[in-house]
N, CA, C, O and CB atoms as a CASP TS submission, in Angstrom:
PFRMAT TS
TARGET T0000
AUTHOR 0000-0000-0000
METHOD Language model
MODEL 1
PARENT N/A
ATOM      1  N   UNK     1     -38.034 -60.478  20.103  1.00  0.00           N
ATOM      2  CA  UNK     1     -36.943 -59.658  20.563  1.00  0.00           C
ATOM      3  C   UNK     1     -37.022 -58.318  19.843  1.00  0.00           C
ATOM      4  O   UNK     1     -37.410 -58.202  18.681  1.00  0.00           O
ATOM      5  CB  UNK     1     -35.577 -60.354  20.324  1.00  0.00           C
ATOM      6  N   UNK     2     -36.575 -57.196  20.716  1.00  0.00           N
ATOM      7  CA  UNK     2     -36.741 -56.229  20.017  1.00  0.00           C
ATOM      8  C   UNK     2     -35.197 -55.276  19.476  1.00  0.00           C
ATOM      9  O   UNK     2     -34.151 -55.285  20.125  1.00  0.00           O
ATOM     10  CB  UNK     2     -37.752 -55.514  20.873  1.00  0.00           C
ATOM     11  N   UNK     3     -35.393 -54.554  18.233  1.00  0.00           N
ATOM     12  CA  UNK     3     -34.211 -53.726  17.888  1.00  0.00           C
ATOM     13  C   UNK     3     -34.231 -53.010  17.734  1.00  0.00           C
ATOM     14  O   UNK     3     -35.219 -52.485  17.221  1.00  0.00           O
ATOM     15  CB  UNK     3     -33.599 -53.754  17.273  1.00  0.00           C
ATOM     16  N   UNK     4     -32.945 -52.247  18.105  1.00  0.00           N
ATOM     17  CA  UNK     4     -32.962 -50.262  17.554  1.00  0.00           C
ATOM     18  C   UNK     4     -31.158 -49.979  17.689  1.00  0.00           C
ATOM     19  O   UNK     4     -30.340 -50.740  18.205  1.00  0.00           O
ATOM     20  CB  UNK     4     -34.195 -48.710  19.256  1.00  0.00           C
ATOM     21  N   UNK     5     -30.946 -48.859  17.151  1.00  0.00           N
ATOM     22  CA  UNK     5     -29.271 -48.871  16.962  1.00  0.00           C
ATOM     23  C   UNK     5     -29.840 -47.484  17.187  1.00  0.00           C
ATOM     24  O   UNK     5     -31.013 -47.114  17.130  1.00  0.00           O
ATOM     25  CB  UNK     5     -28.163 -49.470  15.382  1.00  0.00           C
ATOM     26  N   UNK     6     -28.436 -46.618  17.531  1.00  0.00           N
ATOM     27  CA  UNK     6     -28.365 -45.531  17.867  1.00  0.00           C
ATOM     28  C   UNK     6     -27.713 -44.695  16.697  1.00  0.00           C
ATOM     29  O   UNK     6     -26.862 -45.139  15.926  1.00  0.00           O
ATOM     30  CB  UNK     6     -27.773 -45.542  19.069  1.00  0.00           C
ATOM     31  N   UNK     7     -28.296 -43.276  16.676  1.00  0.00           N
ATOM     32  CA  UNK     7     -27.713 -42.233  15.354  1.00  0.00           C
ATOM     33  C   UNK     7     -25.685 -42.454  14.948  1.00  0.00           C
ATOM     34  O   UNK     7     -24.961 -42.505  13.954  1.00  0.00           O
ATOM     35  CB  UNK     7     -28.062 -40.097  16.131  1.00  0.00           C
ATOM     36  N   UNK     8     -25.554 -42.520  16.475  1.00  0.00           N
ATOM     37  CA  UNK     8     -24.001 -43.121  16.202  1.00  0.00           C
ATOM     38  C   UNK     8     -23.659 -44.284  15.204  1.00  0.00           C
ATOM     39  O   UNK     8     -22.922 -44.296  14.218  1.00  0.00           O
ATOM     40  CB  UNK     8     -23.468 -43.681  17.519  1.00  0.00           C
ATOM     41  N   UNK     9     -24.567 -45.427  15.881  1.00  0.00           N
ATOM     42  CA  UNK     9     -24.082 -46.752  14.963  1.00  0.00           C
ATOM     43  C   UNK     9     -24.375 -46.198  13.335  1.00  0.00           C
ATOM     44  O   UNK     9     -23.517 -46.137  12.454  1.00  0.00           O
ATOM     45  CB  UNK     9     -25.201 -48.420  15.392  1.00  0.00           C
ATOM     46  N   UNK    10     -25.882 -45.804  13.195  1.00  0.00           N
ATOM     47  CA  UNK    10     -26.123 -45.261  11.732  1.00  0.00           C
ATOM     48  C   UNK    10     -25.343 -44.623  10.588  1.00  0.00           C
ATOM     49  O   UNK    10     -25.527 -44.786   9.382  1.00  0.00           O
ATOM     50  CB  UNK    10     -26.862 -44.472  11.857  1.00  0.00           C
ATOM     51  N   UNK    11     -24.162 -43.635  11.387  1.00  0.00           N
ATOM     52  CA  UNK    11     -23.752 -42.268  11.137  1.00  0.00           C
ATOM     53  C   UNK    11     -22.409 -43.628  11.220  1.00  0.00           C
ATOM     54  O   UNK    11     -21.807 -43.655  10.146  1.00  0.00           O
ATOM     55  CB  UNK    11     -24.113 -40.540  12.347  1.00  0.00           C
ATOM     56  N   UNK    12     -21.995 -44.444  12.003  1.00  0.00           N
ATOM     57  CA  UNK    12     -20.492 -45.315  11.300  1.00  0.00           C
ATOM     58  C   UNK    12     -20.864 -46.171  10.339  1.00  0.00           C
ATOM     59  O   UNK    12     -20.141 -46.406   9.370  1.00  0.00           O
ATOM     60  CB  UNK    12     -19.574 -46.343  12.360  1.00  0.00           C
ATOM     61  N   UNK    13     -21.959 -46.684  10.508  1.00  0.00           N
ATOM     62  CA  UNK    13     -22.681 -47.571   9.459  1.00  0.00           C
ATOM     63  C   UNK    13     -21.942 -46.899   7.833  1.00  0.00           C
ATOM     64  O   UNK    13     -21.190 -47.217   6.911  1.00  0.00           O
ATOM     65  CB  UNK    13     -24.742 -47.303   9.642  1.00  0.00           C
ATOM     66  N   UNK    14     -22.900 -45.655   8.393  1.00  0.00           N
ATOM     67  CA  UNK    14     -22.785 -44.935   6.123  1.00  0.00           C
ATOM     68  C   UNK    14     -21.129 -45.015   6.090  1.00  0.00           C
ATOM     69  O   UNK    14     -20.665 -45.551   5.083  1.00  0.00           O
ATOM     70  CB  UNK    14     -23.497 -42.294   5.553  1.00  0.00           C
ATOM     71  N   UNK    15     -20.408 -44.650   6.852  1.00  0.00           N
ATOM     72  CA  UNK    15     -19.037 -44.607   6.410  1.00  0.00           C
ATOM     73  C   UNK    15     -18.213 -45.967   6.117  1.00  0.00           C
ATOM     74  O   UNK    15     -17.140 -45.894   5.519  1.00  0.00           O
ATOM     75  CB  UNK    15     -18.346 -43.870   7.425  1.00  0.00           C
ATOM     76  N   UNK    16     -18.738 -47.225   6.552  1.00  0.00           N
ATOM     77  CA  UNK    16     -18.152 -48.248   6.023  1.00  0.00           C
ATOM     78  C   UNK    16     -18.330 -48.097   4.366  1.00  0.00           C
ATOM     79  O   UNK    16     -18.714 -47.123   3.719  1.00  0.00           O
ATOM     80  CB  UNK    16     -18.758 -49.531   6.673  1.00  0.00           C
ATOM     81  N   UNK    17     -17.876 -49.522   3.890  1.00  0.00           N
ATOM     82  CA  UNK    17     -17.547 -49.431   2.812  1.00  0.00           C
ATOM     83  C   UNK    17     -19.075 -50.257   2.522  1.00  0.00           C
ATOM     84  O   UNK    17     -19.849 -50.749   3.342  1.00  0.00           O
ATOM     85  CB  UNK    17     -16.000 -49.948   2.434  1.00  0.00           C
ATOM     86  N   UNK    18     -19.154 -50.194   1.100  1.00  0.00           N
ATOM     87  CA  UNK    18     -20.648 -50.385   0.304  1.00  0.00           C
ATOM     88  C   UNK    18     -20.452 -52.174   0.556  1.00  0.00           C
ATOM     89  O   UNK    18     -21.288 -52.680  -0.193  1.00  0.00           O
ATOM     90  CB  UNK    18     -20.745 -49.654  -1.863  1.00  0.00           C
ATOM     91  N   UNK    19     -20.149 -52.621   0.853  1.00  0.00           N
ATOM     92  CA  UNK    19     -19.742 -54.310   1.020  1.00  0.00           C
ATOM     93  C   UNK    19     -20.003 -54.875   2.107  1.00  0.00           C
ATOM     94  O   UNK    19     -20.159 -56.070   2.357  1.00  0.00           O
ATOM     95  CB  UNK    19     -18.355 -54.682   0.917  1.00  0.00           C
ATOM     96  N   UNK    20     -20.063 -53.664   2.979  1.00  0.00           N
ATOM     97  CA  UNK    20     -19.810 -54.441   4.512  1.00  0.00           C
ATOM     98  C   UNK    20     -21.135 -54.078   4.891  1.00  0.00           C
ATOM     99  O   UNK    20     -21.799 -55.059   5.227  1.00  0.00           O
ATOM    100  CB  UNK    20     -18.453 -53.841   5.724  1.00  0.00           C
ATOM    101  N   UNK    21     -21.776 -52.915   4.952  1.00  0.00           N
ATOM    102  CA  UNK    21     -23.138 -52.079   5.265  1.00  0.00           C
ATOM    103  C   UNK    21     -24.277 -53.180   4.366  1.00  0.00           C
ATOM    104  O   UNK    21     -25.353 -53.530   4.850  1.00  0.00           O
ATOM    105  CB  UNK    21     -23.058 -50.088   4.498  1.00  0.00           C
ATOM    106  N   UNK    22     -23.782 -53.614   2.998  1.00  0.00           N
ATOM    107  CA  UNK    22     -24.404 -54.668   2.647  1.00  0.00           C
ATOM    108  C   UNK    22     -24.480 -56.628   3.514  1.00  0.00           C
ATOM    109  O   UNK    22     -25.241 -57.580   3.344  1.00  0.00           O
ATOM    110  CB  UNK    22     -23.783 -54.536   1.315  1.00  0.00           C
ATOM    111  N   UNK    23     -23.376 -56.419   4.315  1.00  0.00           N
ATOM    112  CA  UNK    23     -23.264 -57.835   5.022  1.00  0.00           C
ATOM    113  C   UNK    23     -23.953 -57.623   6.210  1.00  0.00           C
ATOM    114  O   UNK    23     -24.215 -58.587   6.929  1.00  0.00           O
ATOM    115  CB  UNK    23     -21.761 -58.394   5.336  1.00  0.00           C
ATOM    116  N   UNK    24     -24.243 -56.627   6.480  1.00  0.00           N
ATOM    117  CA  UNK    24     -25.020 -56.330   7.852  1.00  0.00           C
ATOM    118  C   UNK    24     -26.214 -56.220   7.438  1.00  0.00           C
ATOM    119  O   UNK    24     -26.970 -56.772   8.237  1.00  0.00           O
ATOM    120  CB  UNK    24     -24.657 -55.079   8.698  1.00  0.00           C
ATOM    121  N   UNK    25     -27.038 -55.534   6.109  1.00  0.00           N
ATOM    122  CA  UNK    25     -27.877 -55.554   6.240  1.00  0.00           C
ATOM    123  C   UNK    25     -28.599 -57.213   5.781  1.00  0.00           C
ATOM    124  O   UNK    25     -29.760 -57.574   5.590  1.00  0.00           O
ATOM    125  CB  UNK    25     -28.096 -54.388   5.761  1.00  0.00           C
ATOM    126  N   UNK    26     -27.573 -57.770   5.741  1.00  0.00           N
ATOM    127  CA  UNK    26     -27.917 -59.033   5.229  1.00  0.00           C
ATOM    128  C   UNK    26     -28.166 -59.964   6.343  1.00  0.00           C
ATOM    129  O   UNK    26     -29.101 -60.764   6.359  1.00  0.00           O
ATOM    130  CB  UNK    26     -26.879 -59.546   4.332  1.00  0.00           C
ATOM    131  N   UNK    27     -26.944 -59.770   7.636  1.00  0.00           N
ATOM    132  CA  UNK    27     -27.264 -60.407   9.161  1.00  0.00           C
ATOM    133  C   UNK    27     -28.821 -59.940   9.709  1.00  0.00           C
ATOM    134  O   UNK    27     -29.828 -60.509  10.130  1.00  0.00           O
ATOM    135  CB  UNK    27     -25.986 -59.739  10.396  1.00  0.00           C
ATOM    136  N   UNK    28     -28.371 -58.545   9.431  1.00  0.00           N
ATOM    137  CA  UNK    28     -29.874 -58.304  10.227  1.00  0.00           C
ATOM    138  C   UNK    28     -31.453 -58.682   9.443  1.00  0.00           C
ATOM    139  O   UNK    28     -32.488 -58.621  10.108  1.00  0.00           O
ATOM    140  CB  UNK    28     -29.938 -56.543  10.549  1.00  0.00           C
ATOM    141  N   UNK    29     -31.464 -58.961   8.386  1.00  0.00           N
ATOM    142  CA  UNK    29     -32.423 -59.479   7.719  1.00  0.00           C
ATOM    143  C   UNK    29     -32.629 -60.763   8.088  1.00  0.00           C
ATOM    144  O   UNK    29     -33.776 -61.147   8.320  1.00  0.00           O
ATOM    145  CB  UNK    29     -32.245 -59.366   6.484  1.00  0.00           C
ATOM    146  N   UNK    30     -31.438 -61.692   8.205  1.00  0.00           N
ATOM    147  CA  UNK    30     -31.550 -63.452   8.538  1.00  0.00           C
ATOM    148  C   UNK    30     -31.720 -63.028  10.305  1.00  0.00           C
ATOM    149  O   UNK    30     -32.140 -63.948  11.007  1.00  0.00           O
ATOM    150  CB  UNK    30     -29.627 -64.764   7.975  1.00  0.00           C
ATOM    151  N   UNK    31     -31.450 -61.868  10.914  1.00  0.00           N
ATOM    152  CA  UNK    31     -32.081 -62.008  12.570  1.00  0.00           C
ATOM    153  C   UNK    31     -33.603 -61.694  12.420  1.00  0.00           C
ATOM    154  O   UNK    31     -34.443 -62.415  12.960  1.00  0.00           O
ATOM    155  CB  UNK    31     -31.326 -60.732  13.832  1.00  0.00           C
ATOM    156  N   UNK    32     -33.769 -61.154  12.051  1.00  0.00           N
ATOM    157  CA  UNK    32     -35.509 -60.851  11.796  1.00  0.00           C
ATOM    158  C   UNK    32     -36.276 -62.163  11.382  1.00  0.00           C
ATOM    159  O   UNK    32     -37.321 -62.424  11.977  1.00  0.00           O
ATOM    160  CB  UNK    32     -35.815 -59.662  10.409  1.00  0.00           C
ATOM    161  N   UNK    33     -35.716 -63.179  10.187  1.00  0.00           N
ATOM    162  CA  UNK    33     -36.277 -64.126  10.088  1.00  0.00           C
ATOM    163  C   UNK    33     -35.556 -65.751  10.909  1.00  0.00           C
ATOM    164  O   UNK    33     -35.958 -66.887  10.656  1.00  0.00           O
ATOM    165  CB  UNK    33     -36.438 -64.013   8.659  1.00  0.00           C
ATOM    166  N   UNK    34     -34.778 -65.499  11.594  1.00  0.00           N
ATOM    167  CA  UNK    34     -34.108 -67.056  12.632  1.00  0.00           C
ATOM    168  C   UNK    34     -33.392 -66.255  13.289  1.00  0.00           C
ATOM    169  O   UNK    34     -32.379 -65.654  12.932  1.00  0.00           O
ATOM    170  CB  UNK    34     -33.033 -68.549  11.904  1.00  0.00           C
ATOM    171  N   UNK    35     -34.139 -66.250  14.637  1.00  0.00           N
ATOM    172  CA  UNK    35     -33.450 -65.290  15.742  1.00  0.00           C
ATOM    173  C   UNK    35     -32.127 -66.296  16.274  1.00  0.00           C
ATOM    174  O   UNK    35     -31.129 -65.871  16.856  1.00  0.00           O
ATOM    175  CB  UNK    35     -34.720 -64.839  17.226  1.00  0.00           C
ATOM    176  N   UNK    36     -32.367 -67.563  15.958  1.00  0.00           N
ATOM    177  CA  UNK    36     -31.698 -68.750  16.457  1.00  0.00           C
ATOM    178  C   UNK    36     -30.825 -69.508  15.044  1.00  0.00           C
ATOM    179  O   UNK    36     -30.627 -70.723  15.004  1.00  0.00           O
ATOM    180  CB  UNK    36     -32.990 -69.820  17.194  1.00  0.00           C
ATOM    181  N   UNK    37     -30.390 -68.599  13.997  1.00  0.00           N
ATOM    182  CA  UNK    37     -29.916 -68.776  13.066  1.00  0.00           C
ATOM    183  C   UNK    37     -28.012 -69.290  13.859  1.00  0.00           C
ATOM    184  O   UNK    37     -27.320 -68.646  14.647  1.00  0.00           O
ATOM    185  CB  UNK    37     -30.315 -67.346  12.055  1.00  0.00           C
ATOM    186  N   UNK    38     -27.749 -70.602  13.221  1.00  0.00           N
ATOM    187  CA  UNK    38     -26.212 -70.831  13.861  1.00  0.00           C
ATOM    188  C   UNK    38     -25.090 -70.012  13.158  1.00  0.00           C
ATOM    189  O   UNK    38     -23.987 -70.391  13.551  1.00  0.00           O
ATOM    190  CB  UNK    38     -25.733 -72.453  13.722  1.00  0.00           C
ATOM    191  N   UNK    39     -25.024 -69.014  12.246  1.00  0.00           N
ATOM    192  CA  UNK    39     -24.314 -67.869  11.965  1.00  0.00           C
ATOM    193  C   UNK    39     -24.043 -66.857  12.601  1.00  0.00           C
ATOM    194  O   UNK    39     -22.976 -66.244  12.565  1.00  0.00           O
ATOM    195  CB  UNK    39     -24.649 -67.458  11.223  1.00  0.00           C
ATOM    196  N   UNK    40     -25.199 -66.552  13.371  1.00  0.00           N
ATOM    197  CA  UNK    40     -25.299 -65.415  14.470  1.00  0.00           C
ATOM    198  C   UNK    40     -24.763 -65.451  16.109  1.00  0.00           C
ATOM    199  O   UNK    40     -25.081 -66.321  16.920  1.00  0.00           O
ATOM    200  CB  UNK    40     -26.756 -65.189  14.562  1.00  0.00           C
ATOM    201  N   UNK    41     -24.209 -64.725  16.274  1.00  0.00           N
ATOM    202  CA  UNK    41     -23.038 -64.974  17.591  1.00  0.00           C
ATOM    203  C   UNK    41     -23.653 -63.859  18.363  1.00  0.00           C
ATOM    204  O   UNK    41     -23.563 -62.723  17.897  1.00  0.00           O
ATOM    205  CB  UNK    41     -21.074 -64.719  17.250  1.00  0.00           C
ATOM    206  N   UNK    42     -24.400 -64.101  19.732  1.00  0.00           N
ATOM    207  CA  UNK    42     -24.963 -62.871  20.921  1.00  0.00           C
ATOM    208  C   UNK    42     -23.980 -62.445  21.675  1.00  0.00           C
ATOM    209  O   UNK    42     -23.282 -63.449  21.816  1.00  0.00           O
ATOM    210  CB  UNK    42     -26.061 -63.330  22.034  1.00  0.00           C
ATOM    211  N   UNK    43     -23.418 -61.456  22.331  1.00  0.00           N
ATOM    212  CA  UNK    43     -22.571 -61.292  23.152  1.00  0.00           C
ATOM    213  C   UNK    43     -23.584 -59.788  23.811  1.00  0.00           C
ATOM    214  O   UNK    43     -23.961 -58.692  23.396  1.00  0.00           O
ATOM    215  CB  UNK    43     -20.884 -61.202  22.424  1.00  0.00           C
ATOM    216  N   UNK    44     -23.691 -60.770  25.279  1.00  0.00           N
ATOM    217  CA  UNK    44     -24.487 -59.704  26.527  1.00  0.00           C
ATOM    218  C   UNK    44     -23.176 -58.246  26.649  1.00  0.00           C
ATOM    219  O   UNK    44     -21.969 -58.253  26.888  1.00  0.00           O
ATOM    220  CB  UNK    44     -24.663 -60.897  28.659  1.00  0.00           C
ATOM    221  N   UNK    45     -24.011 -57.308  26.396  1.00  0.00           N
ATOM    222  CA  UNK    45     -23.485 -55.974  26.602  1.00  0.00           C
ATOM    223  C   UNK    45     -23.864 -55.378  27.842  1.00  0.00           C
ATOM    224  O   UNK    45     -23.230 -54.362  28.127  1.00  0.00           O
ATOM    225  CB  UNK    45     -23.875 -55.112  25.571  1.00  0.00           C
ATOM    226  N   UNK    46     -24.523 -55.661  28.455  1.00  0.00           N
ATOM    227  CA  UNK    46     -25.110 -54.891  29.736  1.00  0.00           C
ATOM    228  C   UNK    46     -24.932 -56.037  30.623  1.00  0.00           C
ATOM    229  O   UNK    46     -25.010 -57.087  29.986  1.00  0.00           O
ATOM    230  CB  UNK    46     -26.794 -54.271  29.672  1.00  0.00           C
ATOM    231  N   UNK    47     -24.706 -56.215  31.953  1.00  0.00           N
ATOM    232  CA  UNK    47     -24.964 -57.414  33.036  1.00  0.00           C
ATOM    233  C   UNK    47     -26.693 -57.360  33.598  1.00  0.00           C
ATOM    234  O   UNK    47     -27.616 -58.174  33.621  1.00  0.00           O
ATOM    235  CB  UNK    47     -23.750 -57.118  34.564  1.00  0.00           C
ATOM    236  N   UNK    48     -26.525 -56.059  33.975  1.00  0.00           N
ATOM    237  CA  UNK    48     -28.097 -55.790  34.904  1.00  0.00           C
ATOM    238  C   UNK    48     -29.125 -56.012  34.098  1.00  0.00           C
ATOM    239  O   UNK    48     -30.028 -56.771  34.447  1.00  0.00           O
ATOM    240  CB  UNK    48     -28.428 -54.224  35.503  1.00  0.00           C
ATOM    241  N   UNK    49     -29.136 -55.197  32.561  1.00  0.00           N
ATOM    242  CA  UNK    49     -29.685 -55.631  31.520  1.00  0.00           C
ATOM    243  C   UNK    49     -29.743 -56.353  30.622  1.00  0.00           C
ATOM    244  O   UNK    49     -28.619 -56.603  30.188  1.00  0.00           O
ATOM    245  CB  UNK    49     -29.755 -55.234  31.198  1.00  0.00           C
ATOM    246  N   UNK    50     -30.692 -56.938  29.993  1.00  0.00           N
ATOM    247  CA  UNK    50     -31.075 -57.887  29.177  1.00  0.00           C
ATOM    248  C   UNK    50     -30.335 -57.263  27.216  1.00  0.00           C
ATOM    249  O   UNK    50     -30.960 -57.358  26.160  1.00  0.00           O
ATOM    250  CB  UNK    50     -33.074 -57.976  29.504  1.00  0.00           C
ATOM    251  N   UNK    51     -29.461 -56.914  27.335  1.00  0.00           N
ATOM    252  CA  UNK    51     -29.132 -56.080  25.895  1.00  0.00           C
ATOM    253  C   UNK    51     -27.852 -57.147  25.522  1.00  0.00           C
ATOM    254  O   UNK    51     -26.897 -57.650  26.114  1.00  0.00           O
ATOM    255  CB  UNK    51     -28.559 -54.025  26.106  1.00  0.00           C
ATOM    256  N   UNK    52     -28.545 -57.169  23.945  1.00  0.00           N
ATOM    257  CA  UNK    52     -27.203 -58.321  23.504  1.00  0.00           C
ATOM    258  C   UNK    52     -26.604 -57.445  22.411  1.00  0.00           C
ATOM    259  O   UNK    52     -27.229 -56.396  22.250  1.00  0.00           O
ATOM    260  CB  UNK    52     -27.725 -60.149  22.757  1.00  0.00           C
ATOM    261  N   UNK    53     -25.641 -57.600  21.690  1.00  0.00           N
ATOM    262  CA  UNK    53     -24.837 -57.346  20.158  1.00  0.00           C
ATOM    263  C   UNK    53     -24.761 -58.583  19.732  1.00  0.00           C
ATOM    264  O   UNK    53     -24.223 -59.456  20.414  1.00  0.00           O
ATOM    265  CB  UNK    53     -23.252 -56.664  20.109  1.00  0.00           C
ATOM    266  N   UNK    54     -25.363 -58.848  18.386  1.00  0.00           N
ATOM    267  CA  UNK    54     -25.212 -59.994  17.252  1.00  0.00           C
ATOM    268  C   UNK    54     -24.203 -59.658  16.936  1.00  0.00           C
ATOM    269  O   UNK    54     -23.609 -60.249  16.034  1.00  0.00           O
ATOM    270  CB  UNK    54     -26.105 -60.188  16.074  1.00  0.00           C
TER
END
């Protein structure tokens, strides 16, 4: 599966707080290694397209 976030998400990213930007980078590390990890929740963002949000 492939990923990319947009300058937007990046640019709200830095403004969270140092705790939370750390819990994400922690989800997205356990999606890279168990795409099928039972912590991780998909919700389809597009119908026509194949695009999910963890």
């Amino acid at each position: 599966m492939k990923s990319s976030v947009t300058n937007s998400f990046r640019k709200q990213l830095e403004q969270l707080p140092k705790s939370v930007q750390e819990q994400a980078d922690k989800a997205y590390a356990l999606w890279q290694t168990d795409l099928y990890h039972n912590s991780l929740q998909f919700k389809r963002v597009r119908q026509r397209q194949p695009i999910y949000s963890v």
